[in-house]
N, C-alpha and C positions, 0 to 999 in steps of 0.2 A: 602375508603374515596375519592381518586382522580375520582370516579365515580358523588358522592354526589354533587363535586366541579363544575365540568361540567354543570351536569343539572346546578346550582344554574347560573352558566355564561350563557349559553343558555336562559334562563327565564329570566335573567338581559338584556342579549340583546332584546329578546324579548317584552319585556317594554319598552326596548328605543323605540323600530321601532316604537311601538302602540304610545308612546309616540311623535312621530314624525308629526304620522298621525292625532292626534287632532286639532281639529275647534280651529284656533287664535281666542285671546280675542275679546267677541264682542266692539263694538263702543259704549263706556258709551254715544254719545251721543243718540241714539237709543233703550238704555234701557228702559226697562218698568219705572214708574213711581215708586221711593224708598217710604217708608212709610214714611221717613224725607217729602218728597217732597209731599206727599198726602196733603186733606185736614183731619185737626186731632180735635176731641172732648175732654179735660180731664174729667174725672168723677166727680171728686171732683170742677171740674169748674162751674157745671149744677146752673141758678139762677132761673130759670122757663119752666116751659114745659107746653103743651096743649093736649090734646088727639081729634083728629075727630076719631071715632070710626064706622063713616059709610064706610071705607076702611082704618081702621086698622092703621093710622096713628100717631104718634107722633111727636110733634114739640119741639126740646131743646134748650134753651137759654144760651151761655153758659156766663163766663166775658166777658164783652163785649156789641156789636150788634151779634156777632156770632152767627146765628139761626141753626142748623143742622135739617133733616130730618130722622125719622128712620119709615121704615115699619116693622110691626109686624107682625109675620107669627102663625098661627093658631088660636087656640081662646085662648081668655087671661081672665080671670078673674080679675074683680074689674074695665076692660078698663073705662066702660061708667060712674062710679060713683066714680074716682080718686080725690083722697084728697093728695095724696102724690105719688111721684114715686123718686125710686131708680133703682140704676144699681147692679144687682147681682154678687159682685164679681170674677174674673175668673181667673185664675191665674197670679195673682200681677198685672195684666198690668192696667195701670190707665187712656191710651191713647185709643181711639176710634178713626178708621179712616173709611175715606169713602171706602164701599164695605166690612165692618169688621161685625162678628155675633158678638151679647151680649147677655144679659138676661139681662130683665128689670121686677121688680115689683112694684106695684100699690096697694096703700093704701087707706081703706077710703070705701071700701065694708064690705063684710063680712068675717071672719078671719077663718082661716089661710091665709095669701097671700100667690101665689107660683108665680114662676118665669115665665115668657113670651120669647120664642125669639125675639127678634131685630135682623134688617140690619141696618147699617148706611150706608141712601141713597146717601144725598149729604151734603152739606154746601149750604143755602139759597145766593143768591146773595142778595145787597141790594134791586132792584127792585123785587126780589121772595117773601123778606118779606115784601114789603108794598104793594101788592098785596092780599097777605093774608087777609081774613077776619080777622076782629077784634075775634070772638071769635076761631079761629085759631093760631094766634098772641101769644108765648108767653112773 
């Protein structure tokens, strides 16, 4: 047993020293940007959207002026003939932020719908969304 003990002191010290050796906390002020601090979409906030389908785009409205930006990656079914769009649940989270994946589907083609990826690109400024075309606009 006074063998076992040893090691166990040895490896405790051990841990200190390494422990000694680690990088001080960075500068919260220099952190990357928190999700608090992103720009955020809720799901449930969505009051309109628009689809340009010549790159893949979609535009979301959410309470508000709030416009967000999402690009669609691959090909999505229903994009060009949308009657309705939803966000595909993902687990529980009900907050989208900029630079986050989703799944978005689009209703109002032909059935079954399935699911599309999304990024969420940005948050529109106000001058991004009156730039926008009218049928861009949602």
């Amino acid at each position: 047993m006074p063998r076992l003990s040893s090691c166990l002191l040895t490896l405790a010290a051990g841990l200190a020293a390494l422990a000694g050796c680690a990088a001080p906390p960075s500068n919260p002020a220099a952190a990357p940007t928190s999700t608090a601090e992103r720009q955020c979409l809720f799901q449930n906030d969505v009051e309109s959207f628009r689809v340009r389908s010549s790159d893949q785009t979609v535009f979301v409205r959410g309470i508000g002026k709030a416009v967000f930006e999402l690009q669609v990656s691959g090909a999505c079914r229903d994009m060009d003939h949308a009657m309705g769009m939803a966000f595909w649940p993902q687990r529980g989270l009900d907050r989208l932020c900029t630079g986050d994946t989703t799944q978005i589907m689009f209703s109002g083609g032909t059935p079954p719908a399935t699911p599309c990826r999304a990024r969420i690109v940005k948050k529109l400024s106000e001058a991004e969304i009156a730039a926008l075309p009218d049928r861009d606009r949602p």
